[in-house]
C-alpha positions, -999 to 999 in steps of 0.1 A, spaced: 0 0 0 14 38 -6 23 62 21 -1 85 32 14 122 25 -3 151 46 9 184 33 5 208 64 11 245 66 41 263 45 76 269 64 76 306 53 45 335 59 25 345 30 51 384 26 79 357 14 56 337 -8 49 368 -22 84 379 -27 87 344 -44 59 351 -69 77 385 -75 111 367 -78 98 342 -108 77 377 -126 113 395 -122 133 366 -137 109 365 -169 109 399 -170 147 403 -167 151 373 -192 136 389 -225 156 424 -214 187 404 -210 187 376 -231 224 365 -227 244 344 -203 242 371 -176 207 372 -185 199 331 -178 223 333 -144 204 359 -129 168 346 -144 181 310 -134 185 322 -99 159 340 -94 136 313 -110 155 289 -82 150 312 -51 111 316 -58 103 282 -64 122 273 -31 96 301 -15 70 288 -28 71 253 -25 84 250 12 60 230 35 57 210 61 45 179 60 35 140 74 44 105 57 28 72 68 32 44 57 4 14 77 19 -17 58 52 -7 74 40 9 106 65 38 101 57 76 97 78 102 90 77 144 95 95 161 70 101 192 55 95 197 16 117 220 -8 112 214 -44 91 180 -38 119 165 -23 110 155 10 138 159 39 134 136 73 137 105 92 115 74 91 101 62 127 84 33 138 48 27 156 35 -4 172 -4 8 165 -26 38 160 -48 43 195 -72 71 179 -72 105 154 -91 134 176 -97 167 169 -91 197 191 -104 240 186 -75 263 189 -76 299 193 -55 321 178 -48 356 189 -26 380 177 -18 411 186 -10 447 162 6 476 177 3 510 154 32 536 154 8 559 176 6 529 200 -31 519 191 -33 481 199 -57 459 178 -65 421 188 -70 393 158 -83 359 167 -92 333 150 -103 298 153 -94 265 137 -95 225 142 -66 208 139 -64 171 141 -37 147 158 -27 114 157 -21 93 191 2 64 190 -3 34 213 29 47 227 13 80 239 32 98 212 11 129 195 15 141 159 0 172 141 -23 154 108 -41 179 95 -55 216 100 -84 236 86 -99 265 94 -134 245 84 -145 216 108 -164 200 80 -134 203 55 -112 184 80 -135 155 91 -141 152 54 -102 145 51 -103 129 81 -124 104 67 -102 98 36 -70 93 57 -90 67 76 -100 47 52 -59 37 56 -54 39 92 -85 23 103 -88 37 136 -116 60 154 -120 96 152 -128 113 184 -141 152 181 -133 177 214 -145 209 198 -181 200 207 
């Protein structure tokens, strides 16, 4: 049977995914000025950089036939990390965090953001506890949730209620 591959959330905020967009627009746009050597070296490097801002994420690998999972970081889709081994899957459950963050303007105005979001964790028979999945959207995860289980064959317990 294949690995199960959870993408989770990127390794850098969305400002340098955005500087990674405007990295690949600059290197096609500095490309047809420049076309010369100089001109594919700096493209070609600029291409590189953004891809590698764009395409950072972290991520979970497992793999039931073997009983081994694995957390790993992608760059470029190729995955970086260490393979670990599991006697059995006790349960997948569900827990509501709150996020709060907090802006402070130049003339010292302070605004509040929060924001709320499932995320879902995998418990080893061991008592060992892995991030599998997030979403902002209960129904988006369970939905997920229920995918991934068709593999790991285990119950799904819900604490946000």
């Amino acid at each position: 049977m294949e690995p199960l591959n959870i993408m989770h959330e990127y390794v850098l905020p969305k400002q340098f995914r955005f500087f990674g967009i405007l990295a690949l627009v600059f290197a096609i746009i500095f490309f047809t000025q420049h076309i010369n050597l100089f001109g594919f070296l700096v493209s070609s490097a600029s291409v590189f950089l953004g891809a590698l801002m764009l395409t950072a994420r972290y991520g979970l690998s497992l793999d039931t036939s073997q009983k081994q999972y694995k957390e790993f970081v992608s760059l470029l889709w190729f995955q970086s990390g260490t393979w670990k081994d599991y006697t059995g899957i006790e349960k997948i459950f569900i827990n509501k965090i709150v996020e709060s963050e907090r802006m402070v303007s130049r003339s010292g105005a302070k605004f509040d953001f929060k924001s709320q979001s499932c995320q879902a964790y995998i418990k080893f028979d061991d008592g060992q506890k892995i991030e599998l999945d997030s979403d902002k959207s209960k129904e988006r995860l369970l939905a997920r949730l229920k995918e991934y289980n068709e593999q790991l064959q285990t119950i799904i317990q819900d604490n946000t209620i």
